[in-house]
Each structure stands twice: as C-alpha cells, then as structure tokens.
TIRO-2110 file (N, C-alpha, C; in Angstrom, 1 decimal):
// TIRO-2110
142.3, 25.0, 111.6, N, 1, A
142.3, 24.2, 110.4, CA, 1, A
141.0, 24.6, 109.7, C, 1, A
141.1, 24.5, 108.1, N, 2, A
139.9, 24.7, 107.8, CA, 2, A
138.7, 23.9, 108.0, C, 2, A
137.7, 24.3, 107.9, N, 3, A
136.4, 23.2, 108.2, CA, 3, A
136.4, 22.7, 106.9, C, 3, A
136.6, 23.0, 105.7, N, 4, A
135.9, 22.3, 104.7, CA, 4, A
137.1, 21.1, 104.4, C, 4, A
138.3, 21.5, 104.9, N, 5, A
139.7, 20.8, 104.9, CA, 5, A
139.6, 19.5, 105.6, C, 5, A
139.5, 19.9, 106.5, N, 6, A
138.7, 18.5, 107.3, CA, 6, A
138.5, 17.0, 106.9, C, 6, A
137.2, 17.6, 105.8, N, 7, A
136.8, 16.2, 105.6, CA, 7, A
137.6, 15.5, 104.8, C, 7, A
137.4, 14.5, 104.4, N, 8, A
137.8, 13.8, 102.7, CA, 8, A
136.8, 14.2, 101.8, C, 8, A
137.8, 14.3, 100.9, N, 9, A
137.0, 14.5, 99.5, CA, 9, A
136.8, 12.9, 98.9, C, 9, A
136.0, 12.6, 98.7, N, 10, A
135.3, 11.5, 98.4, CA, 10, A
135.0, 11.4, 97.2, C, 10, A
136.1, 10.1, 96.4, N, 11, A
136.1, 10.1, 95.2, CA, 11, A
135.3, 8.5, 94.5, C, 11, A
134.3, 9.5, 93.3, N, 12, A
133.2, 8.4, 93.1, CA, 12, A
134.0, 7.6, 92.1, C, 12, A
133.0, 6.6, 91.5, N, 13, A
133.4, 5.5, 91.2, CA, 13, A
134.0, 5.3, 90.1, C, 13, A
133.6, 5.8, 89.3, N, 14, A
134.6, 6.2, 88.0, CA, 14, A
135.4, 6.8, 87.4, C, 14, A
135.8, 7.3, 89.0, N, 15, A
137.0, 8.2, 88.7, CA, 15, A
138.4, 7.7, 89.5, C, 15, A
139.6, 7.6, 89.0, N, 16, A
140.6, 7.4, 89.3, CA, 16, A
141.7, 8.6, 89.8, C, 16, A
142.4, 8.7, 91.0, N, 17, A
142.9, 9.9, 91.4, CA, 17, A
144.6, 9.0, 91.6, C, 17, A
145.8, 9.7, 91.1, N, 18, A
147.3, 9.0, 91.5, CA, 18, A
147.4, 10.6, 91.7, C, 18, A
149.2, 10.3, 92.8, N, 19, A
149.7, 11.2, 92.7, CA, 19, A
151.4, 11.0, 92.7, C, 19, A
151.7, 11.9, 91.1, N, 20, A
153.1, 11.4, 90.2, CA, 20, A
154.1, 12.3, 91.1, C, 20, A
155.2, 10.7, 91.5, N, 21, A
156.1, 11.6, 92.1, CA, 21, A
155.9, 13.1, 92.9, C, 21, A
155.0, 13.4, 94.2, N, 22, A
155.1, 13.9, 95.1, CA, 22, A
154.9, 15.5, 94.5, C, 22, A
154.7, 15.5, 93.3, N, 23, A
154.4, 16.9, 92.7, CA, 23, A
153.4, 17.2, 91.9, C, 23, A
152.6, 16.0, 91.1, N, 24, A
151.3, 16.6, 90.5, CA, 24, A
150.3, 15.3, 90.7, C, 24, A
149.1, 16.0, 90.7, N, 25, A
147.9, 15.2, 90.7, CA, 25, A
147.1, 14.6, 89.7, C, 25, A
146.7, 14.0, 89.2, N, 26, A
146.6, 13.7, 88.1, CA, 26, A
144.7, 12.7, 88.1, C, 26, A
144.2, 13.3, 87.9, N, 27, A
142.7, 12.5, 88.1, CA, 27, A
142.0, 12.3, 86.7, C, 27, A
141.6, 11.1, 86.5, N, 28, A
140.9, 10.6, 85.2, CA, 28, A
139.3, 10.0, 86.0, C, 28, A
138.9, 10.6, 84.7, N, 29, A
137.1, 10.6, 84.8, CA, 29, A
136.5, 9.8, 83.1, C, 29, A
135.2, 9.7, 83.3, N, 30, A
134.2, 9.6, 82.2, CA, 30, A
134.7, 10.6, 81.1, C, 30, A
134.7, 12.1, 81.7, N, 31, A
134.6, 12.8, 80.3, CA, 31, A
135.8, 13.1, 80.4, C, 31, A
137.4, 12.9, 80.5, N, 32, A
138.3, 13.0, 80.8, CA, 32, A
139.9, 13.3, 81.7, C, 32, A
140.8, 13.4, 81.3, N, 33, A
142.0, 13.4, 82.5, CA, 33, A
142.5, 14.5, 82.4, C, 33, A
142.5, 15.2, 84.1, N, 34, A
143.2, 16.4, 84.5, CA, 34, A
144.6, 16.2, 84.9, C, 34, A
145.3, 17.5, 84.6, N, 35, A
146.2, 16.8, 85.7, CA, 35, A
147.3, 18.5, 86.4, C, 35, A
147.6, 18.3, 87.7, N, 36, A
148.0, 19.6, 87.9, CA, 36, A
149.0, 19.4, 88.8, C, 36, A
150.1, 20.4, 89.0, N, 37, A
151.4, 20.4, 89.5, CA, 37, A
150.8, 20.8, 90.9, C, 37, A
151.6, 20.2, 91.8, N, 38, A
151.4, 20.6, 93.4, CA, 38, A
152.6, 21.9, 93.7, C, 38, A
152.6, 23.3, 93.6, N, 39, A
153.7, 23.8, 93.4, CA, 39, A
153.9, 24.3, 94.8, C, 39, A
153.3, 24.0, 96.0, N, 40, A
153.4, 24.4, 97.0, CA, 40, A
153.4, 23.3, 98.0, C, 40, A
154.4, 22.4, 98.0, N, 41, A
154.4, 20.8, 98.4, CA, 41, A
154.8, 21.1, 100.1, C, 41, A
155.6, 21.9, 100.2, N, 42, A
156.4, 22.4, 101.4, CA, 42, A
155.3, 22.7, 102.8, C, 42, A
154.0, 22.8, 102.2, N, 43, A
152.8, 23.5, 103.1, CA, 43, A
152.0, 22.6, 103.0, C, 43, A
151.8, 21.6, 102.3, N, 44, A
150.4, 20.7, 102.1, CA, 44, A
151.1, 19.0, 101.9, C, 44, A
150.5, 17.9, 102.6, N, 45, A
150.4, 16.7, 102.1, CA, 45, A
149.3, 16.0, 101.3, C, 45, A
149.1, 15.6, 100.5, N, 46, A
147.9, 15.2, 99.6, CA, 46, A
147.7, 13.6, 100.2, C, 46, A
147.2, 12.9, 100.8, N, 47, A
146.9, 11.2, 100.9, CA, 47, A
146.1, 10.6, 100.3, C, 47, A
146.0, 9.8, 99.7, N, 48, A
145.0, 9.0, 99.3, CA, 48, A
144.8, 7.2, 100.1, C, 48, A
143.5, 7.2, 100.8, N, 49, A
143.4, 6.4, 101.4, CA, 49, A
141.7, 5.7, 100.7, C, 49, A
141.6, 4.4, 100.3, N, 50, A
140.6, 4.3, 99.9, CA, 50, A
140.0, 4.8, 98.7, C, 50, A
138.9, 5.7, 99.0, N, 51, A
138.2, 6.3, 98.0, CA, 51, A
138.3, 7.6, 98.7, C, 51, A
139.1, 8.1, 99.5, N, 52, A
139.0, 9.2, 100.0, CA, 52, A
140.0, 10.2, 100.1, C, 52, A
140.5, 11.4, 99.9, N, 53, A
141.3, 12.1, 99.8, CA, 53, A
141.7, 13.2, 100.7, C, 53, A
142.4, 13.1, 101.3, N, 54, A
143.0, 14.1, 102.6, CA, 54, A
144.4, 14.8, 102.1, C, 54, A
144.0, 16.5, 102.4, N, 55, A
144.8, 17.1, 101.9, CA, 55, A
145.0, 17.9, 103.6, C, 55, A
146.0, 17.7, 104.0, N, 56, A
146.7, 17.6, 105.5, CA, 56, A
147.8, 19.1, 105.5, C, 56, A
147.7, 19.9, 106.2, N, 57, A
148.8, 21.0, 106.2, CA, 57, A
150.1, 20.2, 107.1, C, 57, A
151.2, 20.8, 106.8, N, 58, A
152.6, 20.3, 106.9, CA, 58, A
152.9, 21.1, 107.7, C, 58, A
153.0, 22.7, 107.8, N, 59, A
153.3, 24.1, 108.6, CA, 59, A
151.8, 24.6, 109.1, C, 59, A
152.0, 24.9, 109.9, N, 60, A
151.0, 25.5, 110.7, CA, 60, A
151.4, 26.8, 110.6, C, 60, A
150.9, 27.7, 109.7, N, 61, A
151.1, 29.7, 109.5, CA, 61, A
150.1, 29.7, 108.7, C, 61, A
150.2, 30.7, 108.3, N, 62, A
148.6, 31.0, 107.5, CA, 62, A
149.2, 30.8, 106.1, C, 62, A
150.3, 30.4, 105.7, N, 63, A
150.6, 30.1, 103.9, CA, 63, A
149.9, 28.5, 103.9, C, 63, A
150.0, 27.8, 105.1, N, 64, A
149.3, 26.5, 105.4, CA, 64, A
147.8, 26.4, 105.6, C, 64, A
147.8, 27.3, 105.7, N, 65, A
145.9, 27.6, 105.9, CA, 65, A
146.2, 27.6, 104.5, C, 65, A
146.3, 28.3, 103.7, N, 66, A
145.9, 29.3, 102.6, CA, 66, A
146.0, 28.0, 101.9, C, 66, A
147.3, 27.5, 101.7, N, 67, A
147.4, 26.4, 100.2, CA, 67, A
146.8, 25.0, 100.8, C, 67, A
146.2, 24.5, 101.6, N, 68, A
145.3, 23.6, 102.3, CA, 68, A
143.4, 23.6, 101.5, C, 68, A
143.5, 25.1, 101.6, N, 69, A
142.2, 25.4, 101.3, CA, 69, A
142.4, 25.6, 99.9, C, 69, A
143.4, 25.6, 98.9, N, 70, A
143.4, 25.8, 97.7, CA, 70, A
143.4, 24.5, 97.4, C, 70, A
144.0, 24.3, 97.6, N, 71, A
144.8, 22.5, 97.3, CA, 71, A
143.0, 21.5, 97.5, C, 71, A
142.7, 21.6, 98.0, N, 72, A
140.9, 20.9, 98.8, CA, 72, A
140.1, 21.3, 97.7, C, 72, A
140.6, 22.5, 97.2, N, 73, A
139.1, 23.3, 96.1, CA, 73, A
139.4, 22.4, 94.7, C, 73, A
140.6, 22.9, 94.8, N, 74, A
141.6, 22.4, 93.2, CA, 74, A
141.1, 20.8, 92.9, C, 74, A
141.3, 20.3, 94.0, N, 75, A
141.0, 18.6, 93.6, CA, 75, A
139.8, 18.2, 93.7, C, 75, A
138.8, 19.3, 94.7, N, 76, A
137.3, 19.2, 94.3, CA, 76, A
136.8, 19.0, 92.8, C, 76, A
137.2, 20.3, 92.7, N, 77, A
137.1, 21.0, 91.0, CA, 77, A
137.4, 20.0, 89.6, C, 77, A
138.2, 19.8, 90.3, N, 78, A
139.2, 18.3, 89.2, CA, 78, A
138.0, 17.1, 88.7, C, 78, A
137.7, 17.2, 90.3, N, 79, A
136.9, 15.5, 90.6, CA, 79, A
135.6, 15.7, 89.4, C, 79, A
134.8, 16.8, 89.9, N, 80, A
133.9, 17.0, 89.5, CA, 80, A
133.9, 16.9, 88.0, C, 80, A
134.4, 17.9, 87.6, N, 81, A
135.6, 18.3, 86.0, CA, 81, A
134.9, 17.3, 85.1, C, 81, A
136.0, 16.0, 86.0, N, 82, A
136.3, 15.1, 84.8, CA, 82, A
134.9, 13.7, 85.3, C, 82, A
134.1, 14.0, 86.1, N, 83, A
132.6, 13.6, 86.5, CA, 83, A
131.5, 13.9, 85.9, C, 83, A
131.1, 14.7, 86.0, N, 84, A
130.2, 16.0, 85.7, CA, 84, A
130.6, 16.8, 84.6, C, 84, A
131.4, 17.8, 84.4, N, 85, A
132.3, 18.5, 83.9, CA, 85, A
131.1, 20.0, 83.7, C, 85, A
131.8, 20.7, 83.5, N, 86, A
131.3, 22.4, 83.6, CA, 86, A
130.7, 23.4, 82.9, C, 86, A
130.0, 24.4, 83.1, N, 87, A
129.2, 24.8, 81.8, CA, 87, A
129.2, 26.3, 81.9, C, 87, A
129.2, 27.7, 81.5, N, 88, A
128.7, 28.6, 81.6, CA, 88, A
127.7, 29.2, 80.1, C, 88, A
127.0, 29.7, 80.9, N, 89, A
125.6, 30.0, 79.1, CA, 89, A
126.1, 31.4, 79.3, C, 89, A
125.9, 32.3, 77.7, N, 90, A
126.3, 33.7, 77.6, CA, 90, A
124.9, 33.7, 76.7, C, 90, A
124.3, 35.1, 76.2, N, 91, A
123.4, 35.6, 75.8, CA, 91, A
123.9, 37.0, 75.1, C, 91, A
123.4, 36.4, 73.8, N, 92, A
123.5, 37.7, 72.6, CA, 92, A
122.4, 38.5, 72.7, C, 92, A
122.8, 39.7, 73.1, N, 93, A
121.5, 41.1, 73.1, CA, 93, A
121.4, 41.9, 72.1, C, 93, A
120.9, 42.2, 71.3, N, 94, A
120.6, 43.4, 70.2, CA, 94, A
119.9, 42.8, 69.0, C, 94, A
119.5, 44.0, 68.2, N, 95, A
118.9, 43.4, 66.9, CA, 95, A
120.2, 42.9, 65.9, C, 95, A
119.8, 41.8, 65.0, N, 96, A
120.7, 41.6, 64.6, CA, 96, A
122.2, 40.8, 64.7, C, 96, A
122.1, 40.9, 66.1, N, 97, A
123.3, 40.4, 66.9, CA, 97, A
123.2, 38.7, 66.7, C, 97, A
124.2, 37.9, 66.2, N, 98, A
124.0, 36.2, 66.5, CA, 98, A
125.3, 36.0, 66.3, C, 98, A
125.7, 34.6, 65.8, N, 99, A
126.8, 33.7, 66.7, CA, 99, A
126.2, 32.3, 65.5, C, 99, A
127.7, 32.1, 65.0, N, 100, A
127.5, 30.9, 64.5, CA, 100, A
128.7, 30.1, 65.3, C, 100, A
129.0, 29.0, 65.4, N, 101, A
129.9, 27.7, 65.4, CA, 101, A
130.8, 26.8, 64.5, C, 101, A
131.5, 27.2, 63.6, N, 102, A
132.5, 26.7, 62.6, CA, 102, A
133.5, 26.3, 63.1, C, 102, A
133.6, 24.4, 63.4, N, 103, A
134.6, 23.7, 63.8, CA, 103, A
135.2, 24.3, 65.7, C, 103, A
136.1, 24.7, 65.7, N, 104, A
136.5, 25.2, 67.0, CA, 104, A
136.4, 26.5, 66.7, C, 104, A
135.6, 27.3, 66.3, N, 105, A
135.8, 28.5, 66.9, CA, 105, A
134.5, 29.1, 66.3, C, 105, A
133.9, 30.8, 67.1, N, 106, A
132.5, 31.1, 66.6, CA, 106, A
133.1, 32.6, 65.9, C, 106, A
132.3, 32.5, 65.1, N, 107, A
131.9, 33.9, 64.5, CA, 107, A
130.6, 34.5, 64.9, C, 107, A
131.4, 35.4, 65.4, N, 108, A
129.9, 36.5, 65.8, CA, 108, A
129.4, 37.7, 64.5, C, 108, A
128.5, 37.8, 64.7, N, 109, A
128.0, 39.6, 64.4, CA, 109, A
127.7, 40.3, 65.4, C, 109, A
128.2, 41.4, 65.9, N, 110, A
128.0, 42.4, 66.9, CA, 110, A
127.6, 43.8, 67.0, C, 110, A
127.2, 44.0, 65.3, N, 111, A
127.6, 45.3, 65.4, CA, 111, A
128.5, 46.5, 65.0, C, 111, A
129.6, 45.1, 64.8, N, 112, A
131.2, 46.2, 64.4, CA, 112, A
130.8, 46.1, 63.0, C, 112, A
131.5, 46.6, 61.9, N, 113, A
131.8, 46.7, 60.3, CA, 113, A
132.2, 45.3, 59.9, C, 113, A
132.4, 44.5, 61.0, N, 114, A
133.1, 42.9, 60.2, CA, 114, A
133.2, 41.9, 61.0, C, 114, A
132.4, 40.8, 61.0, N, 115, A
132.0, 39.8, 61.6, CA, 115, A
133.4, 39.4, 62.9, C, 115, A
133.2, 39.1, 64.0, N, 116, A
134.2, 38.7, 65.0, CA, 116, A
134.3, 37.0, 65.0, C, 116, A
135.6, 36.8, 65.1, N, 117, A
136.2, 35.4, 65.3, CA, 117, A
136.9, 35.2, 66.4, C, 117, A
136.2, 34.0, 67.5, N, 118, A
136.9, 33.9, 68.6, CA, 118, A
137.3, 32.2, 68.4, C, 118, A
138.5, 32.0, 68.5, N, 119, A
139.1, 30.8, 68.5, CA, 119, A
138.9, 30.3, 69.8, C, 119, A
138.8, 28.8, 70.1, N, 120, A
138.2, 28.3, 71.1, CA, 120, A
139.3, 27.2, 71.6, C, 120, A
139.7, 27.5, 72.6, N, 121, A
140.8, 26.6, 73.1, CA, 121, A
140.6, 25.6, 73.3, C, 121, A
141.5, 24.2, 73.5, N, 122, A
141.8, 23.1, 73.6, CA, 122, A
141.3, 22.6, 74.7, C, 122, A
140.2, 22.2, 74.3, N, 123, A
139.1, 20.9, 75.7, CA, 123, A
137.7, 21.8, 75.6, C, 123, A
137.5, 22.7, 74.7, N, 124, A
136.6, 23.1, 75.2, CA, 124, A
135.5, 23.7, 74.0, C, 124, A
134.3, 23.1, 74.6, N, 125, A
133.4, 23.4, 73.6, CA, 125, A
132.2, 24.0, 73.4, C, 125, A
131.8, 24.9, 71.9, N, 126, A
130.7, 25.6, 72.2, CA, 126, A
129.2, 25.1, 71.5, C, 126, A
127.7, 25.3, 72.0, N, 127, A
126.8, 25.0, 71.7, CA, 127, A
125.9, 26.4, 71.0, C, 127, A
125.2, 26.2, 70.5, N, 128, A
124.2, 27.4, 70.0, CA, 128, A
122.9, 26.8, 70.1, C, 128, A
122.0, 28.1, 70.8, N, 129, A
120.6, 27.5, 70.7, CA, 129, A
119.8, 28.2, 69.0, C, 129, A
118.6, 27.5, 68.6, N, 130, A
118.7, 27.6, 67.1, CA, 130, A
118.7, 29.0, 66.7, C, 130, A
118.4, 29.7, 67.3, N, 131, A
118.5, 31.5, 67.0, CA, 131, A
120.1, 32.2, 67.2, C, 131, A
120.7, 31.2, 67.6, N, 132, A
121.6, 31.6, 67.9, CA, 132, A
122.2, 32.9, 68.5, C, 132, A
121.8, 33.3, 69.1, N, 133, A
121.8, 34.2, 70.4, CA, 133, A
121.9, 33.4, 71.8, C, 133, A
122.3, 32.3, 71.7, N, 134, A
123.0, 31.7, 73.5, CA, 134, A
123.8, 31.1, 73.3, C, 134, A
124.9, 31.1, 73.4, N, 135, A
126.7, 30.6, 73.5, CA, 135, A
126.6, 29.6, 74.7, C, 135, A
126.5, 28.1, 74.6, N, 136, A
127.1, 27.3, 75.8, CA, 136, A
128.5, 26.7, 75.6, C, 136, A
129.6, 27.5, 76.9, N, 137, A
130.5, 27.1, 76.4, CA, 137, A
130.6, 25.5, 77.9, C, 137, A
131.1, 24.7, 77.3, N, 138, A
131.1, 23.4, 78.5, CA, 138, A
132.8, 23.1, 78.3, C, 138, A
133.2, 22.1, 79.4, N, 139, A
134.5, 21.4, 79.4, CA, 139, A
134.8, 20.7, 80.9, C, 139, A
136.2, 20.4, 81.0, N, 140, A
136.0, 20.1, 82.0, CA, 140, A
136.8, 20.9, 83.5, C, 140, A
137.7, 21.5, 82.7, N, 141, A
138.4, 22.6, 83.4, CA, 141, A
137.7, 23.4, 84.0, C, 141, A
137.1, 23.8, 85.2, N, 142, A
136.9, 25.1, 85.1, CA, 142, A
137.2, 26.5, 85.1, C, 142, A
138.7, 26.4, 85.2, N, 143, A
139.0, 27.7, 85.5, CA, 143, A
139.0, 27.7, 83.6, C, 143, A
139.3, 26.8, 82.9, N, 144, A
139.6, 27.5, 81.2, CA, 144, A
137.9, 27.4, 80.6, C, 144, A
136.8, 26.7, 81.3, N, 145, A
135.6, 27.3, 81.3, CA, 145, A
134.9, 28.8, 81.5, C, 145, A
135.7, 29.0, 82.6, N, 146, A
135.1, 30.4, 83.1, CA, 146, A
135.7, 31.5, 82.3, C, 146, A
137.4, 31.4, 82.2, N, 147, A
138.2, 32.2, 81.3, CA, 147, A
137.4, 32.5, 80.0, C, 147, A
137.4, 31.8, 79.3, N, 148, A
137.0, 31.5, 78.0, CA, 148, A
136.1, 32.0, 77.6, C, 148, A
134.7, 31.8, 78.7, N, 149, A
133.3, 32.7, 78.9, CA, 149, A
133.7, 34.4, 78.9, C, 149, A
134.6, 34.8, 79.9, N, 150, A
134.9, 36.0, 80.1, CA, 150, A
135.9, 36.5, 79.2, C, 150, A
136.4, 36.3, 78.3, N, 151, A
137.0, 36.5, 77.4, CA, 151, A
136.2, 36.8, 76.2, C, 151, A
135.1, 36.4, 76.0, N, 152, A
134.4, 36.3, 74.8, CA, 152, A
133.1, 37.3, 75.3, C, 152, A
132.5, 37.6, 77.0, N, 153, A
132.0, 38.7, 77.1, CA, 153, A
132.7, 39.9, 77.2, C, 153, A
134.2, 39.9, 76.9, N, 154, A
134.9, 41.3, 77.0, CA, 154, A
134.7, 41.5, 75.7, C, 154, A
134.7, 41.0, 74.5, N, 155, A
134.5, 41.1, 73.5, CA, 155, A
133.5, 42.4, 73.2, C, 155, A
132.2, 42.0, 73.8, N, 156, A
131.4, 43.2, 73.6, CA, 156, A
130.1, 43.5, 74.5, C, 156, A
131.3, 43.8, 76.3, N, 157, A
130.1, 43.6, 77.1, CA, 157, A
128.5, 45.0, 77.2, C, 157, A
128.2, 44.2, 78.0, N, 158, A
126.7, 45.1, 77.7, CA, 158, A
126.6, 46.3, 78.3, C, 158, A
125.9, 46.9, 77.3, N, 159, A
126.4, 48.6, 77.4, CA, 159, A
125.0, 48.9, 78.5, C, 159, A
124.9, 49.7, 79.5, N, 160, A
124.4, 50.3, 80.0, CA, 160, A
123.0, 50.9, 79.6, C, 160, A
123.0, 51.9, 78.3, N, 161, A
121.7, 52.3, 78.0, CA, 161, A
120.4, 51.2, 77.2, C, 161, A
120.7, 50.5, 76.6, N, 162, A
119.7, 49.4, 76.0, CA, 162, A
120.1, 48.6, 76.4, C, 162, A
121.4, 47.7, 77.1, N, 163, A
121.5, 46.5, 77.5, CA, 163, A
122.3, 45.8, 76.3, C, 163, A
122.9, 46.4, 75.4, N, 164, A
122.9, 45.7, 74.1, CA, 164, A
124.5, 44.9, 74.6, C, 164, A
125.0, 43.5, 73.6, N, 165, A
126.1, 43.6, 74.1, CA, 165, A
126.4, 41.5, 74.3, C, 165, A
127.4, 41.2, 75.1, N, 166, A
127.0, 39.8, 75.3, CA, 166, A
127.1, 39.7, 77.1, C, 166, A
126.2, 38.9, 77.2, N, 167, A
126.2, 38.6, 78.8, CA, 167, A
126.1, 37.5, 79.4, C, 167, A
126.2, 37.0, 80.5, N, 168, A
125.9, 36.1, 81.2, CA, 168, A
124.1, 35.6, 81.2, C, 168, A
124.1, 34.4, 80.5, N, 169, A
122.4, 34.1, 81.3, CA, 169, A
122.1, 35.2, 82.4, C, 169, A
122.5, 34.6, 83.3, N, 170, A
121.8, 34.5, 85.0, CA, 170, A
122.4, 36.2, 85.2, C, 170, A
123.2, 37.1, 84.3, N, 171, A
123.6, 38.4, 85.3, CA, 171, A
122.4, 39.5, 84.8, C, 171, A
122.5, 40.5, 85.8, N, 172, A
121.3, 41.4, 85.7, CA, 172, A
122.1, 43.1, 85.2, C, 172, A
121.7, 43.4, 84.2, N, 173, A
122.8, 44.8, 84.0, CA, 173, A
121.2, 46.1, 84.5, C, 173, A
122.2, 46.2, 85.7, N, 174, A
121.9, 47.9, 86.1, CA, 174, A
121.7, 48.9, 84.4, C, 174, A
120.4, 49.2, 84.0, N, 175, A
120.5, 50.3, 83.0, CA, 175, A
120.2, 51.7, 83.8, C, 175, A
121.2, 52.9, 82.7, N, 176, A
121.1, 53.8, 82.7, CA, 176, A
119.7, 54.3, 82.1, C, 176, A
118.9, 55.6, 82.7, N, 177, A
117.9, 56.4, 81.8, CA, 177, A
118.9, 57.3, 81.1, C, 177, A
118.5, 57.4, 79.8, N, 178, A
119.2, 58.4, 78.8, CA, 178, A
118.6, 59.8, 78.9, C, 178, A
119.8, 60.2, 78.3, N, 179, A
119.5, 62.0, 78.3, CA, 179, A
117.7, 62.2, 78.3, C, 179, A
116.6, 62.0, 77.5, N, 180, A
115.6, 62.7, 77.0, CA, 180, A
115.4, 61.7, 78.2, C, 180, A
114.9, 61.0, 78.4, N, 181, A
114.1, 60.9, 79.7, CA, 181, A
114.7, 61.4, 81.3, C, 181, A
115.9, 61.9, 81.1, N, 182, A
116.3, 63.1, 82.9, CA, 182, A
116.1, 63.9, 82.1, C, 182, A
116.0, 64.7, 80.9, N, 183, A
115.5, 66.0, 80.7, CA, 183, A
114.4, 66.1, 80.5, C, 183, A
113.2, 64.5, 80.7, N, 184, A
111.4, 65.1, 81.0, CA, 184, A
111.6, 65.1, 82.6, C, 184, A
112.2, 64.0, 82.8, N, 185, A
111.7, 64.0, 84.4, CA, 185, A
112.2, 65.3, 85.0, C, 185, A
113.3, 66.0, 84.8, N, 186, A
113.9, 67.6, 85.1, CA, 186, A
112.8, 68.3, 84.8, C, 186, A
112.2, 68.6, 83.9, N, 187, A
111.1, 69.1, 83.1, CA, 187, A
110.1, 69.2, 83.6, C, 187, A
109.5, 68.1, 84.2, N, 188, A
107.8, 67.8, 84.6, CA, 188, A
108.3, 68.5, 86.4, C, 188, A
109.7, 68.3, 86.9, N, 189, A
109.8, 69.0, 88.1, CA, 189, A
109.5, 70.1, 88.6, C, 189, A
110.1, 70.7, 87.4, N, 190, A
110.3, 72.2, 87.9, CA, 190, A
109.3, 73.0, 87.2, C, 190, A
107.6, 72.3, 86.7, N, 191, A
106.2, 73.1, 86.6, CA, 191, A
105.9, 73.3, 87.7, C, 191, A
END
C-alpha cells in the first residue's frame, strides 16, 4: 500500500468535501469549488468519515497502487486549491521586453514585429509587478495554473546565449559562451 495513502487526508475547516453519486468529487473552499470525475472507480474507494478522507484500493495489482496514489494527490490538490489556492511567478528577460494586463488576458512585447496576446483561461488570474517584467499567474486549479504558466513560457522561452526570453522565477538557464569568446579562449591556447 502506499505510505502516503495510508493516512487521511484531513479536511480543514472551511472546506466542505461530498461525493455525487459514486463518480465525482466535488470540494468547496474560501476561494472556491472544484470538482472532478472519479474515472477509475473500479480500483479505488473514496470515504468520508468526519473531517477525514480515506481513499482505500478495491484491487490489489498495480492499476490499484497507481490510481490510489493519484486519487490521494488529486484530492490533496483540490483541498488545498480551494484553501490556499496556487501560484506560479514567470520573469521577462531582455531590454525592452514587458507585459501589460487588459481585462483577462496580457499583451506582451517580446521582440517579435507585433505585440503578443495571450488570453487567459477561466479561474485564472494574472498580476504584474510595476515594471512589468514579472507575470503572477494564481488560481485554484493547479494543474490549469501550471499549464497556463507553461504555455505562456513556450511563447518565448529563454534562449541560451543572453538568457533573453520568459522564465520561471526560481529556474536557472544553463548559458552558452558564444562564438568570439571559444575563438579567444581557442586563441589564447594554442600561443
């Protein structure tokens, strides 16, 4: 069994967790209500006892390991979601380069010949710091938090020789040395 499966998930106080007709979960919070189809019911039991939540395998094979430990993450994720709820920061690199916020969706400058428009999906929203060079996108989803973020750094991820581009706060980009600096360092070798 899994270890993290085990325990209960322990649901705080302002959040309400049902489960509709034996197929979706449905959990309401502060910052609002999730709700998600159980599509692998055949391998997992969901209980609710108290304030506490036990998600129980049905089959003993590894499709019962597997959707046990999904099923545990998913309603973790939920809990927190609509508690807490989620955040990823991105970072505008280059001269020139910024990010405005009009209604739901941002317009960038990146570089290309014509300002970029990224529409911003349903639950989810973005922040600008005043230079506008840092995108906070928040919500309570996370998997349409994380998407969202990664969708918007494919847009124009960071290129290798100056770093220029959009990225993650917290990620570290490996740079390349460019041509004229391996043709000093080749240079200064072979005196």
């Amino acid at each position: 069994m899994s270890k993290l499966a085990k325990k209960p998930i322990i649901v705080p106080e302002k959040v309400k967790v049902e489960i509709l007709d034996n197929k979706t979960i449905k959990v309401t919070g502060p910052l609002g209500i999730l709700a998600n189809e159980i599509k692998n019911s055949k391998f997992v039991e969901i209980k609710i006892q108290d304030k506490n939540i036990f998600v129980n395998r049905l089959v003993e094979s590894r499709e019962g390991k597997m959707f046990q430990g999904l099923y545990y993450a998913i309603i973790k994720n939920m809990i927190k979601g609509v508690s807490e709820g989620y955040k990823k920061i991105l970072e505008i690199v280059g001269v020139g380069y910024q990010a405005q916020v009009q209604g739901n969706k941002i317009i960038m400058k990146l570089g290309f010949s014509h300002p970029v428009e990224f529409l911003l999906p349903e639950g989810i929203k973005a922040t600008l710091d005043q230079k506008g060079t840092e995108i906070t996108i928040s919500g309570i989803d996370k998997y349409l938090v994380g998407e969202t973020a990664a969708k918007l750094r494919k847009i124009k991820p960071p290129e290798p020789y100056k770093g220029t581009g959009i990225k993650y706060k917290d990620e570290h980009i490996i740079r390349k040395l460019g041509k004229a600096a391996i043709a000093g360092a080749a240079g200064g070798a072979k005196k």
